[in-house]
PDB file of N, CA, C, O and CB in Angstrom:
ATOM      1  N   UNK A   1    -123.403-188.734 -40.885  1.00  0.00           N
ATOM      2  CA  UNK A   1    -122.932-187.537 -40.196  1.00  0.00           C
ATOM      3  C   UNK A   1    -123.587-187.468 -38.814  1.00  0.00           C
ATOM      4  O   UNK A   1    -124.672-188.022 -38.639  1.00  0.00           O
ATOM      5  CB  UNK A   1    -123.247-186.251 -41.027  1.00  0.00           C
ATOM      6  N   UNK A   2    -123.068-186.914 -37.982  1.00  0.00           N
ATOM      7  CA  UNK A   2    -123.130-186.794 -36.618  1.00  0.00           C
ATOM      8  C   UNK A   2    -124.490-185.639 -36.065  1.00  0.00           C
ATOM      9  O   UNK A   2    -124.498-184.514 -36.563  1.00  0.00           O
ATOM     10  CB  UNK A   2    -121.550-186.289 -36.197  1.00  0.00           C
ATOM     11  N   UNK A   3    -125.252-185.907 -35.346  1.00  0.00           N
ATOM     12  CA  UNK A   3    -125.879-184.948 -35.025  1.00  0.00           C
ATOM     13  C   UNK A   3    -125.050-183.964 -34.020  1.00  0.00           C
ATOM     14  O   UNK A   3    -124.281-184.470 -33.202  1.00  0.00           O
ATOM     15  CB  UNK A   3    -127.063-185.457 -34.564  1.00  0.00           C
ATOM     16  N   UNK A   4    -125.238-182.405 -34.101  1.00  0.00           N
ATOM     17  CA  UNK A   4    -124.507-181.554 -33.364  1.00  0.00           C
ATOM     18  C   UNK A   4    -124.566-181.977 -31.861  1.00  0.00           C
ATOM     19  O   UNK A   4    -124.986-183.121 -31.690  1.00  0.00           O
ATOM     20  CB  UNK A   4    -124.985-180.177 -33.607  1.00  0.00           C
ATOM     21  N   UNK A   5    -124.246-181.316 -30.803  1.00  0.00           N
ATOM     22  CA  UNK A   5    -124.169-181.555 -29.608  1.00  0.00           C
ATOM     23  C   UNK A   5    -125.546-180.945 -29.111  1.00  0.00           C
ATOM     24  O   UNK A   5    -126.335-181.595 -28.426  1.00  0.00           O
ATOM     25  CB  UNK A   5    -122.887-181.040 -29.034  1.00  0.00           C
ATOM     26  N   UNK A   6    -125.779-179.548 -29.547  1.00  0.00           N
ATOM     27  CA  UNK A   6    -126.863-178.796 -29.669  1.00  0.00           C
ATOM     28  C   UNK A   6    -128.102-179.798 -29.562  1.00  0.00           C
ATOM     29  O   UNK A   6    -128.310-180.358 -28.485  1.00  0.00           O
ATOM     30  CB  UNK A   6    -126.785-177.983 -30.974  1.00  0.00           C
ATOM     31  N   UNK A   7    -128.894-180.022 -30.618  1.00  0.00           N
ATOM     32  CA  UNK A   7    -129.611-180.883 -31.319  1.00  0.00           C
ATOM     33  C   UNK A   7    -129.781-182.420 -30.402  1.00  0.00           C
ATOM     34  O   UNK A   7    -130.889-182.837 -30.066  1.00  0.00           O
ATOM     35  CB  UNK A   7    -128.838-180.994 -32.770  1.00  0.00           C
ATOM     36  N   UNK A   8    -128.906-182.910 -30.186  1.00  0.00           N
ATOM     37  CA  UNK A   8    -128.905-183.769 -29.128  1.00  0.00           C
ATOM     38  C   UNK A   8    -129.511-183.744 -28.036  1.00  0.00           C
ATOM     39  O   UNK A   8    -130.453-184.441 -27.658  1.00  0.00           O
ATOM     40  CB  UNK A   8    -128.015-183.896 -28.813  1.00  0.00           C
ATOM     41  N   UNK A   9    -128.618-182.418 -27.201  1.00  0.00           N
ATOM     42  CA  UNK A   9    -129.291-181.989 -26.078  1.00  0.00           C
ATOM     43  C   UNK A   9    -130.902-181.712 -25.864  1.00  0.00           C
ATOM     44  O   UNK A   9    -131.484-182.153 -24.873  1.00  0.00           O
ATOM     45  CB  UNK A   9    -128.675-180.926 -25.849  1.00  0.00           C
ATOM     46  N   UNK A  10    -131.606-180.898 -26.939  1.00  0.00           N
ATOM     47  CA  UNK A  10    -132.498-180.713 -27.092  1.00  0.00           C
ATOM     48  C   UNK A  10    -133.394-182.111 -27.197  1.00  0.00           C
ATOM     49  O   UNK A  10    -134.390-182.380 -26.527  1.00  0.00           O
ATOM     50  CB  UNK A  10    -132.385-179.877 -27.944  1.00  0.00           C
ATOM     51  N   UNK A  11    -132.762-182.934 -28.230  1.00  0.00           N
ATOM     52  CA  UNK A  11    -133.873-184.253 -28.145  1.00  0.00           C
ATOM     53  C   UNK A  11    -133.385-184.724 -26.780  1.00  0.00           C
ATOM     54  O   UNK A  11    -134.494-184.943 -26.292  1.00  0.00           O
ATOM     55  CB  UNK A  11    -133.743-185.655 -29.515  1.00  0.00           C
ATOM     56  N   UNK A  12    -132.702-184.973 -26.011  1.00  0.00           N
ATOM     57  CA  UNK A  12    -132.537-186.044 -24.731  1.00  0.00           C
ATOM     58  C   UNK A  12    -132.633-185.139 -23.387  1.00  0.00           C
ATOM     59  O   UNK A  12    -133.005-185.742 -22.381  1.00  0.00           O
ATOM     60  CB  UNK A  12    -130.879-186.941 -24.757  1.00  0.00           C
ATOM     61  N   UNK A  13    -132.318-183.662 -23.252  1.00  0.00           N
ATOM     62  CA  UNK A  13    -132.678-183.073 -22.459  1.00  0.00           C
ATOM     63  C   UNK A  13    -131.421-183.189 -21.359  1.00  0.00           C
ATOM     64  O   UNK A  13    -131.350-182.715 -20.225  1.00  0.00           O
ATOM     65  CB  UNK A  13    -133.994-183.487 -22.196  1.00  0.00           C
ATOM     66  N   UNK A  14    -130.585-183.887 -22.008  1.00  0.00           N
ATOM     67  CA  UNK A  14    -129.348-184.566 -20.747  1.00  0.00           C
ATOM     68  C   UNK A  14    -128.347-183.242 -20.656  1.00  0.00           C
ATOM     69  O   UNK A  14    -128.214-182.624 -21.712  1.00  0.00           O
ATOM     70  CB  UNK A  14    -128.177-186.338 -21.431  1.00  0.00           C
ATOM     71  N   UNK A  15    -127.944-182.965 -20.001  1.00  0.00           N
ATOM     72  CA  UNK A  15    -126.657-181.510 -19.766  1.00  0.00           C
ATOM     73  C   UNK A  15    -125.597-182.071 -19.723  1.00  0.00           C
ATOM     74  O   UNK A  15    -124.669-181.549 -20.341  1.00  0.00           O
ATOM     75  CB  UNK A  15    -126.612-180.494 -18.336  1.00  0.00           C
ATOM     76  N   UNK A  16    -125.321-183.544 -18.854  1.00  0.00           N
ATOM     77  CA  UNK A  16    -123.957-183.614 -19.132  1.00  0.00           C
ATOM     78  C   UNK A  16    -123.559-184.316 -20.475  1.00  0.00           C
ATOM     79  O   UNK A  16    -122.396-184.358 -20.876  1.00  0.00           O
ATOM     80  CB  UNK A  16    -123.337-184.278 -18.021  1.00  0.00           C
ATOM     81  N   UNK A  17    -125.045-185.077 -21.393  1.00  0.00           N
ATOM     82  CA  UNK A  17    -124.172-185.531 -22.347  1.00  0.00           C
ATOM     83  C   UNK A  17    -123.916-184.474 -23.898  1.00  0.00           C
ATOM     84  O   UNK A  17    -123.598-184.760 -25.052  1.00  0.00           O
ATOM     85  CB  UNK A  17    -124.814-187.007 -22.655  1.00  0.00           C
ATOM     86  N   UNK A  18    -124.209-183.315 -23.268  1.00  0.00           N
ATOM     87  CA  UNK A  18    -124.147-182.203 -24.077  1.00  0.00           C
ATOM     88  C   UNK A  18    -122.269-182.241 -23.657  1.00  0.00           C
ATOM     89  O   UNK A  18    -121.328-182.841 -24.178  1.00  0.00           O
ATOM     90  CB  UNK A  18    -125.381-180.649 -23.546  1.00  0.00           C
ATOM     91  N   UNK A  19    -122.342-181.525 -22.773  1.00  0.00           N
ATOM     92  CA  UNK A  19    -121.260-181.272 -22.479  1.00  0.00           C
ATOM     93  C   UNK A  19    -120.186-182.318 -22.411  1.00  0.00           C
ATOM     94  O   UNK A  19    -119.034-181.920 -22.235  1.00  0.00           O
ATOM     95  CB  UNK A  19    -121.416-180.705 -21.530  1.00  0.00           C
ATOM     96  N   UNK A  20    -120.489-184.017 -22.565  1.00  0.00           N
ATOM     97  CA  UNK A  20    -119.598-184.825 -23.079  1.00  0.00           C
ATOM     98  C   UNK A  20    -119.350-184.445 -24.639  1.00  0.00           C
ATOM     99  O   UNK A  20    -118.265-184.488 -25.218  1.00  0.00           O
ATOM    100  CB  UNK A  20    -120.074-186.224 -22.841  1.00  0.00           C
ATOM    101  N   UNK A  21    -120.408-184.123 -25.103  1.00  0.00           N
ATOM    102  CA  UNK A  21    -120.178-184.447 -26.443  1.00  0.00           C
ATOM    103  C   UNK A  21    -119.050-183.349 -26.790  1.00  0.00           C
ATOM    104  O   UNK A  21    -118.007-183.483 -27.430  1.00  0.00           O
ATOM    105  CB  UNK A  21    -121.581-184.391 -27.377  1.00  0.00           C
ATOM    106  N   UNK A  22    -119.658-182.106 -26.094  1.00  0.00           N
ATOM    107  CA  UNK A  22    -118.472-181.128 -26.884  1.00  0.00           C
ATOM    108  C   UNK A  22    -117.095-181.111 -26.465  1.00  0.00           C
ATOM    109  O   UNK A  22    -116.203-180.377 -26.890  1.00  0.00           O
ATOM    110  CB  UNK A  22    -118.789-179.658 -26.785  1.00  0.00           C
ATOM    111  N   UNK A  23    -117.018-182.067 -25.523  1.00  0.00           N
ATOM    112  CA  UNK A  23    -115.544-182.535 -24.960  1.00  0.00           C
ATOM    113  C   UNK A  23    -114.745-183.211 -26.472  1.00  0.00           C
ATOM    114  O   UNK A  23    -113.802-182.897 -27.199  1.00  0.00           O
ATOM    115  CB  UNK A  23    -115.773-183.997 -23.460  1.00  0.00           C
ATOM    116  N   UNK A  24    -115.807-184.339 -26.391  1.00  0.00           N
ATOM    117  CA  UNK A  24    -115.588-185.092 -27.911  1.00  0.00           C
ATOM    118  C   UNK A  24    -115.078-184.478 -28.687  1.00  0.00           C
ATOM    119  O   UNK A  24    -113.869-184.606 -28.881  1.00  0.00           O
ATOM    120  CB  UNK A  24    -116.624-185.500 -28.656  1.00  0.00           C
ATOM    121  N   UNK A  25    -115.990-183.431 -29.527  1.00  0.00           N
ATOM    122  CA  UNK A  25    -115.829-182.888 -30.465  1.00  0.00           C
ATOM    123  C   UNK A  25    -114.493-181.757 -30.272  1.00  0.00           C
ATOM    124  O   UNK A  25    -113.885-181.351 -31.263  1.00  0.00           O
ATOM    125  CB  UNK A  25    -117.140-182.442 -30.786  1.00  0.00           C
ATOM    126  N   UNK A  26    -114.171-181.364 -29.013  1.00  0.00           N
ATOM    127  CA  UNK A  26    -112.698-180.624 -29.108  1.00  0.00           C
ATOM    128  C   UNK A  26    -111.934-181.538 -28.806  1.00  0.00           C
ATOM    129  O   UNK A  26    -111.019-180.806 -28.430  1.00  0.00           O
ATOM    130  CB  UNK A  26    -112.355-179.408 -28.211  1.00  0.00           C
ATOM    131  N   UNK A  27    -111.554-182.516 -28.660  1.00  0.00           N
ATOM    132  CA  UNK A  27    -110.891-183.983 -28.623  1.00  0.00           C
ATOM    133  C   UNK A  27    -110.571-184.134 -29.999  1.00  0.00           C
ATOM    134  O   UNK A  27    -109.379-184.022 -30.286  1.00  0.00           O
ATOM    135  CB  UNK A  27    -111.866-185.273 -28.074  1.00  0.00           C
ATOM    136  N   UNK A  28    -111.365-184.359 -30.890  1.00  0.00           N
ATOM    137  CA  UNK A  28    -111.719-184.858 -32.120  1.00  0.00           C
ATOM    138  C   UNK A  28    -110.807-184.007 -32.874  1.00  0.00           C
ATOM    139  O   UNK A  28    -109.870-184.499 -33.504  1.00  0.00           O
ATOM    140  CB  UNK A  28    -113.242-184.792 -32.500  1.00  0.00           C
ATOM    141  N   UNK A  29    -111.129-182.234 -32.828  1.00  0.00           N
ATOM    142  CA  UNK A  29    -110.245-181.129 -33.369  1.00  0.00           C
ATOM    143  C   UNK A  29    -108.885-181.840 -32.985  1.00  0.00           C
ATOM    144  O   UNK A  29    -108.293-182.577 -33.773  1.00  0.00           O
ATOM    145  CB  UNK A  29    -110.501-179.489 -32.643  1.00  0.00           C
ATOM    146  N   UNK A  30    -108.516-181.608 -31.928  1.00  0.00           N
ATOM    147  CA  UNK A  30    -106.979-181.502 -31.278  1.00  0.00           C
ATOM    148  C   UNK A  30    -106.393-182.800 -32.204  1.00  0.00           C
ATOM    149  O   UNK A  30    -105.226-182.686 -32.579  1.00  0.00           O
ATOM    150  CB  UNK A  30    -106.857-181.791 -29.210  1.00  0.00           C
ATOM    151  N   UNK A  31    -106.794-183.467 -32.417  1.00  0.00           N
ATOM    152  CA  UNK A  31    -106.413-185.255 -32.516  1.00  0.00           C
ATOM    153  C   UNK A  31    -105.990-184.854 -33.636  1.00  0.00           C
ATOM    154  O   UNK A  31    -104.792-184.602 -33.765  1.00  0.00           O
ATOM    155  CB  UNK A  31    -107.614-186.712 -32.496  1.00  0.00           C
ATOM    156  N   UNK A  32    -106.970-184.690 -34.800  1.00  0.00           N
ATOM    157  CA  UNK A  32    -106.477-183.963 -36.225  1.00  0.00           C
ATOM    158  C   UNK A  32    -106.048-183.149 -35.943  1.00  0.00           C
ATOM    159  O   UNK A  32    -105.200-183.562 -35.152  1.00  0.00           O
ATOM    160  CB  UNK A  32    -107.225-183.554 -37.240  1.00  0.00           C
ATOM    161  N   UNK A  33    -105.943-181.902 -35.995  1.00  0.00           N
ATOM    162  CA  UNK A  33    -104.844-181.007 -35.861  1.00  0.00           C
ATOM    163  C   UNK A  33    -103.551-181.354 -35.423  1.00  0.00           C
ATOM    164  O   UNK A  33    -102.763-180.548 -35.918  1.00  0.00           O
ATOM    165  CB  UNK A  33    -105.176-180.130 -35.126  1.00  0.00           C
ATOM    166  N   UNK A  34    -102.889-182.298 -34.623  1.00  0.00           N
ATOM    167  CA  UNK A  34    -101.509-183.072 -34.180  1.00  0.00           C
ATOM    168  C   UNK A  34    -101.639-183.700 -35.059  1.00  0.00           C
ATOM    169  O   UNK A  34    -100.569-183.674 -35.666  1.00  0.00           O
ATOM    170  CB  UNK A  34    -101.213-183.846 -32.889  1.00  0.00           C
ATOM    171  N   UNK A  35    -102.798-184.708 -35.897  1.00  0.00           N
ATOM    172  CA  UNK A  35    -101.862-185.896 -37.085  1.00  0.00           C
ATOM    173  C   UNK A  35    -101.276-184.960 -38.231  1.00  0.00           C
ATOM    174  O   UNK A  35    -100.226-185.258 -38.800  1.00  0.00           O
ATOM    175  CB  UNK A  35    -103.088-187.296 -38.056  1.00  0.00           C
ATOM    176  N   UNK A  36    -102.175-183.540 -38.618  1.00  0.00           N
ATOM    177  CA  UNK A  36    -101.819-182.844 -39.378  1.00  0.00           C
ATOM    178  C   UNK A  36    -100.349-181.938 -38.999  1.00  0.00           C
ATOM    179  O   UNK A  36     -99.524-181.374 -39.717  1.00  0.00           O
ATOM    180  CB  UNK A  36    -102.965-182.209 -39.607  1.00  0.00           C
ATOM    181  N   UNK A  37    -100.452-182.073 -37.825  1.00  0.00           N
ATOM    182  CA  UNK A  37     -98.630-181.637 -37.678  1.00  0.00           C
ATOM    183  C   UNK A  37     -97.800-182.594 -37.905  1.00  0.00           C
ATOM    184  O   UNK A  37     -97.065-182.529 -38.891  1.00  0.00           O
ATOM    185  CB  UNK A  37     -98.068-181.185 -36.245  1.00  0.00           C
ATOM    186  N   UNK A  38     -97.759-183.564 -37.122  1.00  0.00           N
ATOM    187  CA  UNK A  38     -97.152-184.965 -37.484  1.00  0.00           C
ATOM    188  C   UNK A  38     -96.929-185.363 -38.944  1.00  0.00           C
ATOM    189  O   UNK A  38     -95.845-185.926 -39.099  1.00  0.00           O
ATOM    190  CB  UNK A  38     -98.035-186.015 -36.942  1.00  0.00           C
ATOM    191  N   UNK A  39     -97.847-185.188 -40.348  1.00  0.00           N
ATOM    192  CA  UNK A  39     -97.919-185.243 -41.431  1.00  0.00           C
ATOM    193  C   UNK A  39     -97.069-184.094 -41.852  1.00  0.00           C
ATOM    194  O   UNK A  39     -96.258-184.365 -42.737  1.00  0.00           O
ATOM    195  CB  UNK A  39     -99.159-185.341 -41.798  1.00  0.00           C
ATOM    196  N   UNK A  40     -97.080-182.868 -41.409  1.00  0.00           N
ATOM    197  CA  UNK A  40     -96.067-181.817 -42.300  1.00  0.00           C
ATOM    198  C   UNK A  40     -94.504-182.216 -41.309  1.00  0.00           C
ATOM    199  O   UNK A  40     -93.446-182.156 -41.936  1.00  0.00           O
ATOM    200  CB  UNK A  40     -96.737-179.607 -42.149  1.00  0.00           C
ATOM    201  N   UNK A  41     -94.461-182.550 -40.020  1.00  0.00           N
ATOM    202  CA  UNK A  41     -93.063-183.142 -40.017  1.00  0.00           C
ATOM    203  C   UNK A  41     -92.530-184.030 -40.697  1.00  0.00           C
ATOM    204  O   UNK A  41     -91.451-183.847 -41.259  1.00  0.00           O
ATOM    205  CB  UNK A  41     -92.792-183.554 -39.108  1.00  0.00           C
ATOM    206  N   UNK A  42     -93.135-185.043 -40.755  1.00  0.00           N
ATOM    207  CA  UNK A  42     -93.028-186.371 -41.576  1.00  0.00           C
ATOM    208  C   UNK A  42     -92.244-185.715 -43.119  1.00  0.00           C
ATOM    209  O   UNK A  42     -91.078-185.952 -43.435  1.00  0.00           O
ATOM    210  CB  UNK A  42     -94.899-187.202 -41.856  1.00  0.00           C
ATOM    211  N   UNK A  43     -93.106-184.959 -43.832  1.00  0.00           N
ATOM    212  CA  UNK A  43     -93.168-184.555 -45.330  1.00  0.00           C
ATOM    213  C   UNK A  43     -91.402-183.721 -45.119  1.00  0.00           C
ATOM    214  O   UNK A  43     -90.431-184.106 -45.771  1.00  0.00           O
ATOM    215  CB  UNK A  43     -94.937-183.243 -45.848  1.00  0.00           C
ATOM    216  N   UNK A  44     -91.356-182.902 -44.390  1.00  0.00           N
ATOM    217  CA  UNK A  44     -90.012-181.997 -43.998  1.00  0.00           C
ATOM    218  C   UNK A  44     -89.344-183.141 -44.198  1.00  0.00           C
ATOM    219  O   UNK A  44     -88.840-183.312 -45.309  1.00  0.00           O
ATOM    220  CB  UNK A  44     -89.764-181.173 -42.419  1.00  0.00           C
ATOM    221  N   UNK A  45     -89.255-183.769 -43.568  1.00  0.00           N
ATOM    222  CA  UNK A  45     -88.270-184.582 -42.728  1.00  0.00           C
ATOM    223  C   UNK A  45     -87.460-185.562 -44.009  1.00  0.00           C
ATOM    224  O   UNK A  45     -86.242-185.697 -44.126  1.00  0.00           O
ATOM    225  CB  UNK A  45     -89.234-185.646 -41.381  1.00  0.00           C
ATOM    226  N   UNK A  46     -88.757-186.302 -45.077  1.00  0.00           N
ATOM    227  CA  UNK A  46     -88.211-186.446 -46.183  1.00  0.00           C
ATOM    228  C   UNK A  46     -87.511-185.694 -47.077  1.00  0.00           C
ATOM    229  O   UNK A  46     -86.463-185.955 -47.667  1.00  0.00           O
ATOM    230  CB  UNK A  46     -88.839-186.766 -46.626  1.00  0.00           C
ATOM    231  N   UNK A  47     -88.693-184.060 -47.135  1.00  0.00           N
ATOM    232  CA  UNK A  47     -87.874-183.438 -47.944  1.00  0.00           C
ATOM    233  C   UNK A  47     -85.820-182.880 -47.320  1.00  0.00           C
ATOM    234  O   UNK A  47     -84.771-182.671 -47.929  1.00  0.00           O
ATOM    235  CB  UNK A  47     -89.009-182.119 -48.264  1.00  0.00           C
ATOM    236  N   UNK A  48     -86.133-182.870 -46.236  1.00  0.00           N
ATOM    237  CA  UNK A  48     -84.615-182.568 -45.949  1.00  0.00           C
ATOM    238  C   UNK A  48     -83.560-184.032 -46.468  1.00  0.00           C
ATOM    239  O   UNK A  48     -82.501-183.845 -47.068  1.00  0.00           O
ATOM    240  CB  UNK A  48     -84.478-182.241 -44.024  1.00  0.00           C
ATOM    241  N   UNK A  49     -83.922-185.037 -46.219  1.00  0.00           N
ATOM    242  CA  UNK A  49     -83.360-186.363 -46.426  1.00  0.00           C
ATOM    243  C   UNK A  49     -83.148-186.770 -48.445  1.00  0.00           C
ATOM    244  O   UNK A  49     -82.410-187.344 -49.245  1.00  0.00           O
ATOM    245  CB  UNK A  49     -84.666-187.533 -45.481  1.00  0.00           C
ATOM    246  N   UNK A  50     -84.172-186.114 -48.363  1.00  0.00           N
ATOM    247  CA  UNK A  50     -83.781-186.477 -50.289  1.00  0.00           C
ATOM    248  C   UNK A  50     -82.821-184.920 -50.645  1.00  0.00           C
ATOM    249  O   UNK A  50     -81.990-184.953 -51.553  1.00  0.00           O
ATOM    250  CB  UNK A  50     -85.901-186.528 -51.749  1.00  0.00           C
ATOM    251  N   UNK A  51     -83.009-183.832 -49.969  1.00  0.00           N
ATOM    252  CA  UNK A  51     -81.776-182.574 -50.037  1.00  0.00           C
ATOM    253  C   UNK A  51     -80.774-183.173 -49.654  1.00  0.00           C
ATOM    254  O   UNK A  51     -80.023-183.487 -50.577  1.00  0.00           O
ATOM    255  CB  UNK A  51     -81.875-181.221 -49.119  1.00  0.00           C
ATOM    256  N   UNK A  52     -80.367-183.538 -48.397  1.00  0.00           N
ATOM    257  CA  UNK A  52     -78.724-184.028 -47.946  1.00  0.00           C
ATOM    258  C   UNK A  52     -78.226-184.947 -48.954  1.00  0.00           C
ATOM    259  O   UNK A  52     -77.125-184.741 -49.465  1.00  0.00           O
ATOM    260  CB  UNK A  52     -78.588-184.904 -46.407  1.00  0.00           C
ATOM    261  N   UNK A  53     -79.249-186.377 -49.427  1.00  0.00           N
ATOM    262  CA  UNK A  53     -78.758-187.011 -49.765  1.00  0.00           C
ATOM    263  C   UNK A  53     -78.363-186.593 -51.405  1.00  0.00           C
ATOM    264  O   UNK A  53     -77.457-187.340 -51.774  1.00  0.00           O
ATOM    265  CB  UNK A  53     -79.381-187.988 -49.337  1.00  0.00           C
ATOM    266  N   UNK A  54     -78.902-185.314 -52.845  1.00  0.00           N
ATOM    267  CA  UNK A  54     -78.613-184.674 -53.583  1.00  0.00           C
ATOM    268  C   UNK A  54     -77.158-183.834 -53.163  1.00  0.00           C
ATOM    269  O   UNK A  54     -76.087-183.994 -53.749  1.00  0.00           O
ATOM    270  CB  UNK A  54     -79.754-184.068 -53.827  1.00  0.00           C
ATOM    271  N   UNK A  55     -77.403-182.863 -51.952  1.00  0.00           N
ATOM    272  CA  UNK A  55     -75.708-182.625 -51.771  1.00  0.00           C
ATOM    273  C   UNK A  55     -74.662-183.713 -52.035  1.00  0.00           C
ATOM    274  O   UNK A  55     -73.823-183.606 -52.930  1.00  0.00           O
ATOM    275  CB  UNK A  55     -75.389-182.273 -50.305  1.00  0.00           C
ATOM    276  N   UNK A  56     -74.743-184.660 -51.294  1.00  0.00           N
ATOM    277  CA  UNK A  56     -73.539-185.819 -51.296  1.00  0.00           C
ATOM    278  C   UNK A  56     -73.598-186.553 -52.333  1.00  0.00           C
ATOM    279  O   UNK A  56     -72.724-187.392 -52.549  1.00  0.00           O
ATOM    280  CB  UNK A  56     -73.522-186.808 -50.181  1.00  0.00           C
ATOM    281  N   UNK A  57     -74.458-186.399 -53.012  1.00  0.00           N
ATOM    282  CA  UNK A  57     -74.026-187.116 -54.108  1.00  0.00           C
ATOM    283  C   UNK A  57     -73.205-186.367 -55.588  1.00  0.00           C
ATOM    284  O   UNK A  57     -72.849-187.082 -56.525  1.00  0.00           O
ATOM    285  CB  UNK A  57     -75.323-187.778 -54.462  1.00  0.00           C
TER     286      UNK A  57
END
């Protein structure tokens, strides 16, 4: 597991790699949060495709 950004800063004393890190870490959010949209389109997208294809048949 990752040390916080916090915690970091404090051991290295650095400001901008604080503030890289928490770039990271809202990078990191956003990234998952879109595969997790991408994953419930995906899931729709079947479920509509196995519905049409139950109508027509």
């Amino acid at each position: 597991m990752a040390l916080p950004c916090r915690t970091v800063f404090i051991q290295n004393g650095d400001r901008d790699y604080e503030r890289k890190c928490r770039i990271a870490a809202a990078m990191s959010l956003l990234i998952t949060f879109l595969a997790q949209l991408r994953a419930i389109s995906d899931v729709r997208k079947m479920n509509l495709e196995t519905l049409t294809r139950e109508r027509s048949a």
